[in-house]
Predicted model as a PDB file, atoms N, CA, C, CB and O in Angstrom, pLDDT in the B-factor column:
MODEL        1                                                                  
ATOM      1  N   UNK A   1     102.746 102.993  87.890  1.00 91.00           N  
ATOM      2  CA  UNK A   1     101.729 102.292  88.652  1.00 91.00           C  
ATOM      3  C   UNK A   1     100.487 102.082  87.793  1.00 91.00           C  
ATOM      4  CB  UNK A   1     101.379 103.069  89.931  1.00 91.00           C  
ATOM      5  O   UNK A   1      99.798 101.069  87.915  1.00 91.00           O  
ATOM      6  N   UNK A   2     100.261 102.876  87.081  1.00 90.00           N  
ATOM      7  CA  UNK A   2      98.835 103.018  86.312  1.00 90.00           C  
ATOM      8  C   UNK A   2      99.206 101.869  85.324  1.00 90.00           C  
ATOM      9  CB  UNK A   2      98.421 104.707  85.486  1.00 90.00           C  
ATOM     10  O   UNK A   2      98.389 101.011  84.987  1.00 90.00           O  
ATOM     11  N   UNK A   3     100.588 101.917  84.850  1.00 93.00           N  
ATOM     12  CA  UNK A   3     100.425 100.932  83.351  1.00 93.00           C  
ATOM     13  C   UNK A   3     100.493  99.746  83.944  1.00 93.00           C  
ATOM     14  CB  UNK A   3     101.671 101.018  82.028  1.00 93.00           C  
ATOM     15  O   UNK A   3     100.205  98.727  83.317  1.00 93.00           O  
ATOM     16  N   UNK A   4     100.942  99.709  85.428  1.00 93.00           N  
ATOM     17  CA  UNK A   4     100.852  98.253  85.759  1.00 93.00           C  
ATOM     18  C   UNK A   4      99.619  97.518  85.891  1.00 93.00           C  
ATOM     19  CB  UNK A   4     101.437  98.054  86.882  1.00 93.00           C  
ATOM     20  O   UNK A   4      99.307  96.387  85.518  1.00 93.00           O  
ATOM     21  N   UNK A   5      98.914  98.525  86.580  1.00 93.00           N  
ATOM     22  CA  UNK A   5      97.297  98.198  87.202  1.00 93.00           C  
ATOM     23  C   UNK A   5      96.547  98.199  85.464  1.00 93.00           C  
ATOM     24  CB  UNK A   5      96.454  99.921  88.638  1.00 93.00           C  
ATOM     25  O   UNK A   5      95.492  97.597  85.264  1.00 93.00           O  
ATOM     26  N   UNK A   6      97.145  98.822  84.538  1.00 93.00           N  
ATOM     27  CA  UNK A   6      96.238  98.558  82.790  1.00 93.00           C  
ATOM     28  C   UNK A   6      96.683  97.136  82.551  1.00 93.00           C  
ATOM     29  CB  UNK A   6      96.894  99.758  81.107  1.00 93.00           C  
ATOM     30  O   UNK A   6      95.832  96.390  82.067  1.00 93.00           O  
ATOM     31  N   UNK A   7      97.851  96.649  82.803  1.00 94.00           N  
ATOM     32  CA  UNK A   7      98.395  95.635  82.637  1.00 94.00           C  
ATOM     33  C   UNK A   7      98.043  94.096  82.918  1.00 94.00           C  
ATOM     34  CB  UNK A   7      99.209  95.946  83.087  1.00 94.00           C  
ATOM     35  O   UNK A   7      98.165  93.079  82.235  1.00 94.00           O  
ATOM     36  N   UNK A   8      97.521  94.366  84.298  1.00 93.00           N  
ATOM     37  CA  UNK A   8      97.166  93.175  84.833  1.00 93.00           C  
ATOM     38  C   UNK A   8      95.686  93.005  84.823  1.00 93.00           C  
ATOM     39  CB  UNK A   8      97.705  93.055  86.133  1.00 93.00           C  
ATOM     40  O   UNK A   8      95.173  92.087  85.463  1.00 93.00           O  
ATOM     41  N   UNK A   9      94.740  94.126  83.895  1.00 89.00           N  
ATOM     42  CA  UNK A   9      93.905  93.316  83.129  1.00 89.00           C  
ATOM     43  C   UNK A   9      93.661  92.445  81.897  1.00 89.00           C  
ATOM     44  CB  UNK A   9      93.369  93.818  83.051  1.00 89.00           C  
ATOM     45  O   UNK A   9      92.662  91.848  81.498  1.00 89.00           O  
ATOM     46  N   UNK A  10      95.443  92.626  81.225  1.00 93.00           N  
ATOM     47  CA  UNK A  10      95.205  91.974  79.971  1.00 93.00           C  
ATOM     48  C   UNK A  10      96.283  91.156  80.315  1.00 93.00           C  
ATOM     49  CB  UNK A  10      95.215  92.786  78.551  1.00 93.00           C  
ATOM     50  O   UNK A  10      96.429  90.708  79.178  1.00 93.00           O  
ATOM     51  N   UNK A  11      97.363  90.464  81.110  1.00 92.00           N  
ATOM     52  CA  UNK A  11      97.775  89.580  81.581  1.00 92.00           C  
ATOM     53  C   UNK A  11      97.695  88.828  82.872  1.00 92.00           C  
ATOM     54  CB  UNK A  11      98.511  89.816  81.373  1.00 92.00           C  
ATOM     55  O   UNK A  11      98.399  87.877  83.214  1.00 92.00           O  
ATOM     56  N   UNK A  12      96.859  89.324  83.443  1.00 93.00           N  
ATOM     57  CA  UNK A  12      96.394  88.725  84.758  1.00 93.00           C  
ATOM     58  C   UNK A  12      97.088  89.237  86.203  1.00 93.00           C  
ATOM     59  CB  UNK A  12      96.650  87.183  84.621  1.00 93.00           C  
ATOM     60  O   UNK A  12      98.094  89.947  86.186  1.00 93.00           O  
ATOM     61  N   UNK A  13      96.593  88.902  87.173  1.00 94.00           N  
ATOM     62  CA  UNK A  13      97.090  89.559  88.580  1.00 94.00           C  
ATOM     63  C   UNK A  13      98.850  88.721  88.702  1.00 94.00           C  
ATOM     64  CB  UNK A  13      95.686  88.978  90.229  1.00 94.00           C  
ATOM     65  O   UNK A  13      99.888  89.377  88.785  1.00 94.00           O  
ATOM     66  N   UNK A  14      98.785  87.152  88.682  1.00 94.00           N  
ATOM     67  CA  UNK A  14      99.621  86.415  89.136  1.00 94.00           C  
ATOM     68  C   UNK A  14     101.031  87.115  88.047  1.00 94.00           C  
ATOM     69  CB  UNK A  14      99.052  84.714  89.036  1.00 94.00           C  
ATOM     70  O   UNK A  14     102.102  87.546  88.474  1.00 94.00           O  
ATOM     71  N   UNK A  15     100.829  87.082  87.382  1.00 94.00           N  
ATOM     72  CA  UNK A  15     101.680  86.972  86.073  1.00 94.00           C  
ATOM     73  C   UNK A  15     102.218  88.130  85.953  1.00 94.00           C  
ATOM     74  CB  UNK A  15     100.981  86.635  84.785  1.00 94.00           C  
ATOM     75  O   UNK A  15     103.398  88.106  85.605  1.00 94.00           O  
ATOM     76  N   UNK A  16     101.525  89.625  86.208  1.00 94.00           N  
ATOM     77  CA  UNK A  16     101.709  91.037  86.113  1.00 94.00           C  
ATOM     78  C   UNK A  16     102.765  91.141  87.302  1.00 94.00           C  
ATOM     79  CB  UNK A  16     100.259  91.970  86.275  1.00 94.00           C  
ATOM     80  O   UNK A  16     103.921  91.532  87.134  1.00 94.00           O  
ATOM     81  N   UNK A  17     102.069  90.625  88.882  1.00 95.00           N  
ATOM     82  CA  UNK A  17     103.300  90.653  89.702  1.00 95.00           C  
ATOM     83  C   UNK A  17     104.351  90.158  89.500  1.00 95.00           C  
ATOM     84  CB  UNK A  17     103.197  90.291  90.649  1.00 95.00           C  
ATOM     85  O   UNK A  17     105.339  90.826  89.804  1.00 95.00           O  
ATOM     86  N   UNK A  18     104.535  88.864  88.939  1.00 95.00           N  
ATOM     87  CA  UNK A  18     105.482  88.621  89.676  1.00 95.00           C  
ATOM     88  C   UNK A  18     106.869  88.835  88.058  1.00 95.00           C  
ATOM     89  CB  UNK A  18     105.133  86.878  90.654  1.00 95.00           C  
ATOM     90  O   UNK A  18     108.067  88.552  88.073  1.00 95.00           O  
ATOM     91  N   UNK A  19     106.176  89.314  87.100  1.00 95.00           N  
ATOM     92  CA  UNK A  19     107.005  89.914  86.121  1.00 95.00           C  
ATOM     93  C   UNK A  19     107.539  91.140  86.906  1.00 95.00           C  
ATOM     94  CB  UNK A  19     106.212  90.275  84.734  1.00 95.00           C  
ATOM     95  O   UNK A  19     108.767  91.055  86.905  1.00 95.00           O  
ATOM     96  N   UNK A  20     107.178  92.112  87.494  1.00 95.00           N  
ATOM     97  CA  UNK A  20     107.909  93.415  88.531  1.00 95.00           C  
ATOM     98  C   UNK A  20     108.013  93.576  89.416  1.00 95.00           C  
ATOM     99  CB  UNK A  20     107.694  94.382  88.651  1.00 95.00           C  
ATOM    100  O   UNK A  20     108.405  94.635  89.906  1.00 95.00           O  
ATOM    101  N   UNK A  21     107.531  92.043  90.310  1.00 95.00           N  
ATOM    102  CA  UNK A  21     108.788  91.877  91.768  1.00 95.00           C  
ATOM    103  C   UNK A  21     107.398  92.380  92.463  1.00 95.00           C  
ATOM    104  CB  UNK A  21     110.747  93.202  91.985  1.00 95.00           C  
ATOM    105  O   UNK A  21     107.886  93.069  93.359  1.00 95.00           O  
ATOM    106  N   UNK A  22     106.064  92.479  92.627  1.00 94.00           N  
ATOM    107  CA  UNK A  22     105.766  93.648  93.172  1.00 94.00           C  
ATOM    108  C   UNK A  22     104.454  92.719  94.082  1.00 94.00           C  
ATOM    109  CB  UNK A  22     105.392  95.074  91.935  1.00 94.00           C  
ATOM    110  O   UNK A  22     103.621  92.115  93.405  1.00 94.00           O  
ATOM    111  N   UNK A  23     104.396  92.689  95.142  1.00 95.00           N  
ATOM    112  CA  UNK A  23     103.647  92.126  96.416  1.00 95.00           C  
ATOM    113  C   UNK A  23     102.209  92.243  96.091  1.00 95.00           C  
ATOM    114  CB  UNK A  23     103.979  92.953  97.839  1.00 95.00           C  
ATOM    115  O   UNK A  23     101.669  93.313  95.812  1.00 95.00           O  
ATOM    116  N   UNK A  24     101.739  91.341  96.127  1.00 94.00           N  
ATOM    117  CA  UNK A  24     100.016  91.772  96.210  1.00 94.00           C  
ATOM    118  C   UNK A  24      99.472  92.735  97.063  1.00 94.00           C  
ATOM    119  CB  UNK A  24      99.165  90.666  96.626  1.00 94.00           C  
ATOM    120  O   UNK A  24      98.403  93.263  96.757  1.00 94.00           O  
ATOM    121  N   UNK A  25     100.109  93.063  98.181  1.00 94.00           N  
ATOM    122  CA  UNK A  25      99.374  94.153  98.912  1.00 94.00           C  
ATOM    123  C   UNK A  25      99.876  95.577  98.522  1.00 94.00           C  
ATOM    124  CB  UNK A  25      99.539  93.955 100.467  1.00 94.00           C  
ATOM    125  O   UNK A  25      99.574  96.732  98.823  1.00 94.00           O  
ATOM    126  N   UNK A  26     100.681  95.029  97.804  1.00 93.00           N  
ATOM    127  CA  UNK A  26     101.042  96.945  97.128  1.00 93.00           C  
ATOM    128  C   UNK A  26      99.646  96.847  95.913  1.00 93.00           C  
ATOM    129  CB  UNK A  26     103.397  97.279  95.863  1.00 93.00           C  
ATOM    130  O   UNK A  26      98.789  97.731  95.898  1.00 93.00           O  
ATOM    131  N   UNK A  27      99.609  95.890  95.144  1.00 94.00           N  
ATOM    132  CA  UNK A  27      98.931  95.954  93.983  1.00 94.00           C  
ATOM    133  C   UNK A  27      97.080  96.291  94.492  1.00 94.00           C  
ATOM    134  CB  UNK A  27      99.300  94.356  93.113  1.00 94.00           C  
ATOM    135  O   UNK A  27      96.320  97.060  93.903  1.00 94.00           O  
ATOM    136  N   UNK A  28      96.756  95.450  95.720  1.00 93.00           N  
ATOM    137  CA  UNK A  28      95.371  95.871  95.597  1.00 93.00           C  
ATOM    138  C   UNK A  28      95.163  96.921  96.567  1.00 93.00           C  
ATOM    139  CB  UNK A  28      94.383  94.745  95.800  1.00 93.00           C  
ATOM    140  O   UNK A  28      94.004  97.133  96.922  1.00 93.00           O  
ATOM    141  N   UNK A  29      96.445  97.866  97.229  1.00 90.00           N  
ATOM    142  CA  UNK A  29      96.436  99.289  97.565  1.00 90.00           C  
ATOM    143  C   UNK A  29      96.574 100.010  96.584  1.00 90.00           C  
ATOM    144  CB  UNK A  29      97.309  99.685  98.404  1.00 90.00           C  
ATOM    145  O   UNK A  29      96.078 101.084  96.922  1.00 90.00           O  
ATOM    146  N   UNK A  30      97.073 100.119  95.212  1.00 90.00           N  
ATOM    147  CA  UNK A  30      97.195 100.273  94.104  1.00 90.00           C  
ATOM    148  C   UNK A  30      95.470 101.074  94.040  1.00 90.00           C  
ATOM    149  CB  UNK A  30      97.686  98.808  93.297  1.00 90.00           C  
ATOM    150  O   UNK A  30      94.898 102.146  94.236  1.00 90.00           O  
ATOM    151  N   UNK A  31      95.201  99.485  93.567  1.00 92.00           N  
ATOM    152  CA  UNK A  31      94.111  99.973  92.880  1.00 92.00           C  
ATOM    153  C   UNK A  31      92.908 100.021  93.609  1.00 92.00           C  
ATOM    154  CB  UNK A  31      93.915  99.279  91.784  1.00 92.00           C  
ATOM    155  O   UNK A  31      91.870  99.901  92.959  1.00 92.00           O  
ATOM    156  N   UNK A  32      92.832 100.182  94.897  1.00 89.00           N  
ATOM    157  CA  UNK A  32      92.117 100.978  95.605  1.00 89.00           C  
ATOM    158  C   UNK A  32      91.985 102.745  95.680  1.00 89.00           C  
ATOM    159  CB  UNK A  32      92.475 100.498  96.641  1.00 89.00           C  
ATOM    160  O   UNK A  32      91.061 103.556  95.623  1.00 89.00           O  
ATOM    161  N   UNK A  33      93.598 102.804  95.856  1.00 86.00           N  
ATOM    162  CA  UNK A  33      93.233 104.222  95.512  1.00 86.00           C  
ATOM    163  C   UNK A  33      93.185 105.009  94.273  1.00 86.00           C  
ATOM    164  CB  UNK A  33      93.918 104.856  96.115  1.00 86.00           C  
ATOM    165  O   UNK A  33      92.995 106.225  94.279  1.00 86.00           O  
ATOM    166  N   UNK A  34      93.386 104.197  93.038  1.00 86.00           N  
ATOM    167  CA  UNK A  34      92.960 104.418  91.915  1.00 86.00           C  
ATOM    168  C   UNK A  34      91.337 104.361  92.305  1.00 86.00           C  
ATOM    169  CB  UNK A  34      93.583 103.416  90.842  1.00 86.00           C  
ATOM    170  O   UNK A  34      90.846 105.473  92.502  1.00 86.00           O  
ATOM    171  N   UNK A  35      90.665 103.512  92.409  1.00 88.00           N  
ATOM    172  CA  UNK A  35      89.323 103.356  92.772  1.00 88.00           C  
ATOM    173  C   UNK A  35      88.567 104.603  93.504  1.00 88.00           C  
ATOM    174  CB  UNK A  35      89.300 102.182  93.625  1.00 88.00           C  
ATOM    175  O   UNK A  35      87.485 105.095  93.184  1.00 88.00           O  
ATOM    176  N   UNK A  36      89.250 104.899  94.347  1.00 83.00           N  
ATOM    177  CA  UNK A  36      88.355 106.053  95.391  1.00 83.00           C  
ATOM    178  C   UNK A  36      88.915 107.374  94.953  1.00 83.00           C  
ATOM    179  CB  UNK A  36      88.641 105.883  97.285  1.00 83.00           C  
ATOM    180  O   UNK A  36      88.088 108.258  94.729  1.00 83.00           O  
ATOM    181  N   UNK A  37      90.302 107.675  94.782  1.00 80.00           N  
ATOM    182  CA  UNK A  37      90.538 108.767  94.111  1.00 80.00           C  
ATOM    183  C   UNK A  37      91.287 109.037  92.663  1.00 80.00           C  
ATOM    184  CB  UNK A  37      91.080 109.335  94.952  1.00 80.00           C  
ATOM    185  O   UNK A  37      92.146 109.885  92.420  1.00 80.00           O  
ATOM    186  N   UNK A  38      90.761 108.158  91.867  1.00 82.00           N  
ATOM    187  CA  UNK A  38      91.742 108.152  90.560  1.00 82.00           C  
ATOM    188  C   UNK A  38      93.185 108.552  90.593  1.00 82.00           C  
ATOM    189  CB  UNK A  38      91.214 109.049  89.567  1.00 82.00           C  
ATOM    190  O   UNK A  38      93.780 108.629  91.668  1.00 82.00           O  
ATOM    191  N   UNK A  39      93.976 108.903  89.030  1.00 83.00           N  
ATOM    192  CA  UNK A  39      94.953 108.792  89.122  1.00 83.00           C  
ATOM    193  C   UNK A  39      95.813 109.651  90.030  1.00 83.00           C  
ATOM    194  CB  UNK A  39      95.146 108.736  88.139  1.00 83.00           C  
ATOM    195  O   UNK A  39      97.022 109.522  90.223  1.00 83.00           O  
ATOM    196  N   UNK A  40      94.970 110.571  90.567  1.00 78.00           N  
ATOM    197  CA  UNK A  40      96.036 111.474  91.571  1.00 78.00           C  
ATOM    198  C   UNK A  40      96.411 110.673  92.889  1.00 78.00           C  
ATOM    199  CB  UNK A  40      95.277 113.020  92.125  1.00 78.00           C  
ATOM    200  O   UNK A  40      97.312 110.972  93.672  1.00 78.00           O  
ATOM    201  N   UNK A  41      95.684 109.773  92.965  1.00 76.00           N  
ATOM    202  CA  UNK A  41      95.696 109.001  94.199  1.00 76.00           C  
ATOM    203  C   UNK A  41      96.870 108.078  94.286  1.00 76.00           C  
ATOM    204  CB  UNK A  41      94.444 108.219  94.331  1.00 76.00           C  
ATOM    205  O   UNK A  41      97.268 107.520  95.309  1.00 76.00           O  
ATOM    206  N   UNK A  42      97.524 107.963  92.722  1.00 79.00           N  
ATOM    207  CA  UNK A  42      98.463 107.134  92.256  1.00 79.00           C  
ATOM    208  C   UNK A  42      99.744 107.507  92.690  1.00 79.00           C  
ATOM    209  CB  UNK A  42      98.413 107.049  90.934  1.00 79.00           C  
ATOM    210  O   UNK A  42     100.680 106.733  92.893  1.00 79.00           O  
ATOM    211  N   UNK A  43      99.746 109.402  92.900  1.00 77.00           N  
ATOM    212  CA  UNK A  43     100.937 109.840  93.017  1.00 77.00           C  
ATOM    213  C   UNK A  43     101.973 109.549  94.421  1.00 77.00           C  
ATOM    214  CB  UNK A  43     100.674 111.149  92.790  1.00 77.00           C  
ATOM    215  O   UNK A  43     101.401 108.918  95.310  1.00 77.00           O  
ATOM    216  N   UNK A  44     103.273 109.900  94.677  1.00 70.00           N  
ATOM    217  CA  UNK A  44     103.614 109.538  95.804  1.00 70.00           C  
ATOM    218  C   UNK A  44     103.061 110.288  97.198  1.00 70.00           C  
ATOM    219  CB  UNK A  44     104.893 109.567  95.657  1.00 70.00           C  
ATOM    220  O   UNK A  44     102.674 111.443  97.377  1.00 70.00           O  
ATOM    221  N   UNK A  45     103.152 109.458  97.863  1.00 70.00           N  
ATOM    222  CA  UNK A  45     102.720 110.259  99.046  1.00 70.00           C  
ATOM    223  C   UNK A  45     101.064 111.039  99.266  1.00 70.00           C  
ATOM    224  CB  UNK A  45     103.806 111.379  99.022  1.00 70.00           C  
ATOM    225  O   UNK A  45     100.691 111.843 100.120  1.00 70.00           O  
ATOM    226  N   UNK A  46     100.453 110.520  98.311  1.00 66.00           N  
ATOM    227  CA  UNK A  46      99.052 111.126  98.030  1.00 66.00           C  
ATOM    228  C   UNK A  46      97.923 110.199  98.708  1.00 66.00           C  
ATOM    229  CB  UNK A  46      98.778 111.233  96.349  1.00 66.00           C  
ATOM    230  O   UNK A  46      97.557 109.067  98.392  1.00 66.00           O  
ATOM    231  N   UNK A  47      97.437 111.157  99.875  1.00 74.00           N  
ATOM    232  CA  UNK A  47      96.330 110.606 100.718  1.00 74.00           C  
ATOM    233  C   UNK A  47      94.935 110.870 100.229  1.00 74.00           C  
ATOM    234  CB  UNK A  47      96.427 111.152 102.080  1.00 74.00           C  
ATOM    235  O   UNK A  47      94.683 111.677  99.334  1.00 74.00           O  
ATOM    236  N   UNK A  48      94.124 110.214 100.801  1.00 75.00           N  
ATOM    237  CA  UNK A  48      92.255 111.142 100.260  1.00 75.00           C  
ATOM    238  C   UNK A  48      92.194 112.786 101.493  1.00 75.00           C  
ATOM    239  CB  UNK A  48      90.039 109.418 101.044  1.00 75.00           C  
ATOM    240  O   UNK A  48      91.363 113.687 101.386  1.00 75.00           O  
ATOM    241  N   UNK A  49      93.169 112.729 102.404  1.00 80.00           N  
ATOM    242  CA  UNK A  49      92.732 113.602 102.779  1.00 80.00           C  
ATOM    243  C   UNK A  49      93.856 114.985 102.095  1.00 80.00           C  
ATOM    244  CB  UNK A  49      92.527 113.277 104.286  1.00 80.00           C  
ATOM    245  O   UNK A  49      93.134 115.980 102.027  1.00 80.00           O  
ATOM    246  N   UNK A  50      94.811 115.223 101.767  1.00 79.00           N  
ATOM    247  CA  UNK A  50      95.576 115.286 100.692  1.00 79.00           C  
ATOM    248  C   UNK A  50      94.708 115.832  99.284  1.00 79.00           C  
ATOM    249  CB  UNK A  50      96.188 113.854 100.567  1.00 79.00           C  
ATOM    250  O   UNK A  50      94.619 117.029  99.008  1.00 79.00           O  
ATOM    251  N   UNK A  51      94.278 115.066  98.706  1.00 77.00           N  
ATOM    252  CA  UNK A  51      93.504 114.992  97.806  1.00 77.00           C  
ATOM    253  C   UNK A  51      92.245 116.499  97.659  1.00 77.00           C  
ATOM    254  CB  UNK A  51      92.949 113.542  98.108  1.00 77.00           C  
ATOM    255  O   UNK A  51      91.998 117.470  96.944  1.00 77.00           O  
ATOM    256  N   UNK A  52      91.738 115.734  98.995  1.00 83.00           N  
ATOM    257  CA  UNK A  52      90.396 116.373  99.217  1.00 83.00           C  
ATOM    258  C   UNK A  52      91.265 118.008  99.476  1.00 83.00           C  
ATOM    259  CB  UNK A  52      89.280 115.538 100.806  1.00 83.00           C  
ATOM    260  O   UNK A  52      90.923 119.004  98.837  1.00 83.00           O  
ATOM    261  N   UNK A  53      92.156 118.025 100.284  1.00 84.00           N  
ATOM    262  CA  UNK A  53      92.626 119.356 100.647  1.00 84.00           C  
ATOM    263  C   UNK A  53      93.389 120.620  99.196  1.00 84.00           C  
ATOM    264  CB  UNK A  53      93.873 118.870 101.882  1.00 84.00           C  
ATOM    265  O   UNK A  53      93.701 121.811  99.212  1.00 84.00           O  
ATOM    266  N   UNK A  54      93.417 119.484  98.079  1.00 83.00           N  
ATOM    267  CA  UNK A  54      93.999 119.710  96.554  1.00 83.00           C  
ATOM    268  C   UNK A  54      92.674 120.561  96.029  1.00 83.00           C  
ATOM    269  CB  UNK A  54      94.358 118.022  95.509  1.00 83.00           C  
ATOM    270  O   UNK A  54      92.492 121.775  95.934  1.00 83.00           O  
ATOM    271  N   UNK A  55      91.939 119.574  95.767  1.00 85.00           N  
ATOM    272  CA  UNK A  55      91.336 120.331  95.182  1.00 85.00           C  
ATOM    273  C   UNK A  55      89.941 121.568  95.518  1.00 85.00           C  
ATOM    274  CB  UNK A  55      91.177 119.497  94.486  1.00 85.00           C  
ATOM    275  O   UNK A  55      89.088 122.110  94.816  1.00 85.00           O  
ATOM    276  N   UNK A  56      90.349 121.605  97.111  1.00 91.00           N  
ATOM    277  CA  UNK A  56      89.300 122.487  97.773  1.00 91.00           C  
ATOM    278  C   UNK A  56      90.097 123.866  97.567  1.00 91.00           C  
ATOM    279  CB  UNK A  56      88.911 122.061  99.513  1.00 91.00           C  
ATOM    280  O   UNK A  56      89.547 124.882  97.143  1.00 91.00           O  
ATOM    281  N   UNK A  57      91.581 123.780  97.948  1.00 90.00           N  
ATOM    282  CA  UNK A  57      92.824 124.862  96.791  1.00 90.00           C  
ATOM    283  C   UNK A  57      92.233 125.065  95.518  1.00 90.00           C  
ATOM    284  CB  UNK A  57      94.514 124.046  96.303  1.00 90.00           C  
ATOM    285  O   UNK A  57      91.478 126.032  95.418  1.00 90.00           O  
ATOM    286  N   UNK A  58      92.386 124.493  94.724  1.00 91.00           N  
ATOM    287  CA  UNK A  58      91.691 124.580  93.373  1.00 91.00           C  
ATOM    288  C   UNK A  58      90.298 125.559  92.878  1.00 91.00           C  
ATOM    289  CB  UNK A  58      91.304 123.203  93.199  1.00 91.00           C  
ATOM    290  O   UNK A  58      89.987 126.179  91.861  1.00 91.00           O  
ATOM    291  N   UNK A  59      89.709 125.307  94.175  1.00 94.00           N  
ATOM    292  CA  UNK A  59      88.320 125.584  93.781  1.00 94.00           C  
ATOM    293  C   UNK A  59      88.085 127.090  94.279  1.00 94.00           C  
ATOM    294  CB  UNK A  59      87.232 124.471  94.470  1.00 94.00           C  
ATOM    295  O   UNK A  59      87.197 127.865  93.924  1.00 94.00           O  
ATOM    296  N   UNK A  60      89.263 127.319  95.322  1.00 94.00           N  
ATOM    297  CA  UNK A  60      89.733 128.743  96.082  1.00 94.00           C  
ATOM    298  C   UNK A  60      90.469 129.404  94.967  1.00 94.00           C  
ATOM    299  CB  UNK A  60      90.820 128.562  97.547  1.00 94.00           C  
ATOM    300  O   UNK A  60      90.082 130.547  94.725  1.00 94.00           O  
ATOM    301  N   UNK A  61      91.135 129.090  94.466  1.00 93.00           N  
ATOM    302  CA  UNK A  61      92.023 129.689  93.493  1.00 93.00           C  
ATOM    303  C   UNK A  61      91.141 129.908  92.176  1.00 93.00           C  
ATOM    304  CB  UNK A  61      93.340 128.730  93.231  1.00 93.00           C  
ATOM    305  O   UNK A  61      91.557 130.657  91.292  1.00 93.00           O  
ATOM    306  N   UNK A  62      90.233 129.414  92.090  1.00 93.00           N  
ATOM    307  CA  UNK A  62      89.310 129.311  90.472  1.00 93.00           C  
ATOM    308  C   UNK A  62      88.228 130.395  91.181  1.00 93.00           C  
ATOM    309  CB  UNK A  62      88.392 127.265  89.817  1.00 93.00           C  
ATOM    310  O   UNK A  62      87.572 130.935  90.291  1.00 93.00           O  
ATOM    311  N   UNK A  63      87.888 130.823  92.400  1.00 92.00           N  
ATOM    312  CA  UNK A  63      87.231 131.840  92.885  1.00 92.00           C  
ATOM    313  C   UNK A  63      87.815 133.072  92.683  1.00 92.00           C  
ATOM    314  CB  UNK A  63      87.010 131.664  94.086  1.00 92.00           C  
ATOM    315  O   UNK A  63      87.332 134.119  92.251  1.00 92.00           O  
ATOM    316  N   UNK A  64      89.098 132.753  93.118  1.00 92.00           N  
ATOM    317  CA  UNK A  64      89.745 134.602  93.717  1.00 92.00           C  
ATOM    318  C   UNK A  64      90.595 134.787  91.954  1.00 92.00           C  
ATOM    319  CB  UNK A  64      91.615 134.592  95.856  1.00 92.00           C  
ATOM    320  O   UNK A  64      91.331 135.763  91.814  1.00 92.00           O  
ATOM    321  N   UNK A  65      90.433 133.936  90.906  1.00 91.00           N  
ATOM    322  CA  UNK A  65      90.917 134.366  89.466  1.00 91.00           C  
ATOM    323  C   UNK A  65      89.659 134.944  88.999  1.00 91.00           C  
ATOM    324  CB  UNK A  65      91.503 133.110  88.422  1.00 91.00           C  
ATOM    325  O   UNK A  65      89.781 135.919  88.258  1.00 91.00           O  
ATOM    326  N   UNK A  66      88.370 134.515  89.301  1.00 91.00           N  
ATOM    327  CA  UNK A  66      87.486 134.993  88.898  1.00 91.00           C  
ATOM    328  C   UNK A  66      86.753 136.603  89.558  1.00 91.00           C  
ATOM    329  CB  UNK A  66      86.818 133.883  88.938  1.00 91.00           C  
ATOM    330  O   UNK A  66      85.988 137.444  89.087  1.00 91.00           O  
ATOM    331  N   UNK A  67      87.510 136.425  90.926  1.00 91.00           N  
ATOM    332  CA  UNK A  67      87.234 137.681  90.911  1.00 91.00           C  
ATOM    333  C   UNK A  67      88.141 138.811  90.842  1.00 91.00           C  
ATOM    334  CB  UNK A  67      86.627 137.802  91.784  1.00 91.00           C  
ATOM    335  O   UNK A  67      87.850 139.892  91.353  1.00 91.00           O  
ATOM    336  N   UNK A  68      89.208 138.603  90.241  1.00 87.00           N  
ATOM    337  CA  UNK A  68      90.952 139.261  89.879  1.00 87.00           C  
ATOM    338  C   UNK A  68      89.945 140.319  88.282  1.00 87.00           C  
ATOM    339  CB  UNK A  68      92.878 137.227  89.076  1.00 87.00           C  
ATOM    340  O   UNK A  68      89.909 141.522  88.022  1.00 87.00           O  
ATOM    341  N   UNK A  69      89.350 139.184  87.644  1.00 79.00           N  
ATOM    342  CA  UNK A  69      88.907 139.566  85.974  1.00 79.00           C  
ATOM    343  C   UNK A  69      88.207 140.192  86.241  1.00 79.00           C  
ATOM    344  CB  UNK A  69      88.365 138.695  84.886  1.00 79.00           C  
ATOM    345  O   UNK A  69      87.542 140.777  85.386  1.00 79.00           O  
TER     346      UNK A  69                                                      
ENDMDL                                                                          
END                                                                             
């Protein structure tokens, strides 16, 4: 998804689709959620609320390692 959305700034929107079959409304959901949540947003099944719930884990887990040391 990412090399497509790198893609169709150096060959254009029309031309990028329709070389991989792929609908305009997939492409500017694409890169919307590239937009609001970068590339994790790219992955399957990956929501902002998803996201947001990732790395609030993250930030729990980077607490309770710090207080393990």
């Amino acid at each position: 998804k990412l090399r497509i959305l790198q893609e169709v700034s150096v060959q254009g929107v029309n031309v990028t689709l329709e070389k991989y079959g792929i609908y305009p409304s997939t492409y500017y959901s694409w890169r919307n959620k590239l937009a609001q949540m970068g590339e994790d947003g790219l992955k399957q099944g990956m929501t902002k609320e998803h996201l947001k719930q990732t790395h609030q884990l993250e930030k729990e887990n980077e607490i309770l390692n710090t207080l393990l040391v």
